[in-house]
C-alpha positions as CSV (number, residue, x, y, z in Angstrom):
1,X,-0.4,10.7,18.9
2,X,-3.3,12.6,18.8
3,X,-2.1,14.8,16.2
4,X,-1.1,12.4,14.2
5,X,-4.9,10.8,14.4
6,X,-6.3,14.1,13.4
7,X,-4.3,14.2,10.4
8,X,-5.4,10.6,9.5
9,X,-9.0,10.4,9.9
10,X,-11.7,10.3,7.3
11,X,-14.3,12.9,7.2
12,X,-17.4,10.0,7.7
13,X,-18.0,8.6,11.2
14,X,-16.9,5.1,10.0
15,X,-13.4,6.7,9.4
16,X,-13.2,8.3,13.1
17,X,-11.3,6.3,16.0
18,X,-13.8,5.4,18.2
19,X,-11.8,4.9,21.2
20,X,-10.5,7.0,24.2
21,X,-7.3,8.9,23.7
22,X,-6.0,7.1,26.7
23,X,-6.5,3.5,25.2
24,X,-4.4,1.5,23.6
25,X,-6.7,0.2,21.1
26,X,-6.9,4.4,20.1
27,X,-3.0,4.2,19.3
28,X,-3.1,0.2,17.8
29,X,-6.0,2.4,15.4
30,X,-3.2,5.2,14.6
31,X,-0.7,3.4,14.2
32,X,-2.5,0.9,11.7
33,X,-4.0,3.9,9.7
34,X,-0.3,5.3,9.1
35,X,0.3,2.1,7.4
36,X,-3.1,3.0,5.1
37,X,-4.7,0.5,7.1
38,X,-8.6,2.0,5.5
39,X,-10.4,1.3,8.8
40,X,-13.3,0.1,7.5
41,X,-15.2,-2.7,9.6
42,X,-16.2,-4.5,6.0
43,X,-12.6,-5.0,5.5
44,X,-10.0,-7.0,6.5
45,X,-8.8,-6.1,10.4
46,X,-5.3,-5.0,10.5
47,X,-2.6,-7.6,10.7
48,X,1.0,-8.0,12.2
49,X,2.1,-6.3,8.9
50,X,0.2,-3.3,9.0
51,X,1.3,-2.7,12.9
52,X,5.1,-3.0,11.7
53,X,4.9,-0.7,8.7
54,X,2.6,1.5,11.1
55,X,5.2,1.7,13.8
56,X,8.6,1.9,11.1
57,X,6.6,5.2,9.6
58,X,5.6,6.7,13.4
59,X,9.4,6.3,14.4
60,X,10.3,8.2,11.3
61,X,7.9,11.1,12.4
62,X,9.4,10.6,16.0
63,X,12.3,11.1,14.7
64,X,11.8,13.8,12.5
65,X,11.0,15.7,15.2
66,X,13.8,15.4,17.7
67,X,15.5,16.3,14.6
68,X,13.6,19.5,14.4
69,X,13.8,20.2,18.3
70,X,17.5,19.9,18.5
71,X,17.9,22.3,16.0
72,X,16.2,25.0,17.3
């Protein structure tokens, strides 16, 4: 999860997750962003769909790498 937040973080502070690694608002934040949630406090807060889309795309990562693991 945490590489996956590095890869999706904006170079300002307003882009950065501001919570602990060990929270679950830090992976509700990750998961959001991988539905290009922007992250912005101005806009809209992330909604059911952006936690669904979020989720669908970090199972295909998931998945993507068991698929690389076995395989090796």
């Amino acid at each position: 999860m945490v590489l996956v937040n590095r890869q999706l973080e904006g170079n300002t502070e307003k882009l950065q997750n501001p919570y602990s690694q060990s929270t679950l608002a830090f992976a509700c934040r990750v998961i959001a962003r991988l539905a290009e949630w922007s992250g912005y406090q101005s806009k809209r807060p992330a909604g059911p769909t952006d936690f669904l889309i979020g989720l669908q795309r970090f199972d295909e990562r998931v998945q993507g790498f068991i698929l690389v693991k076995e395989n090796t």
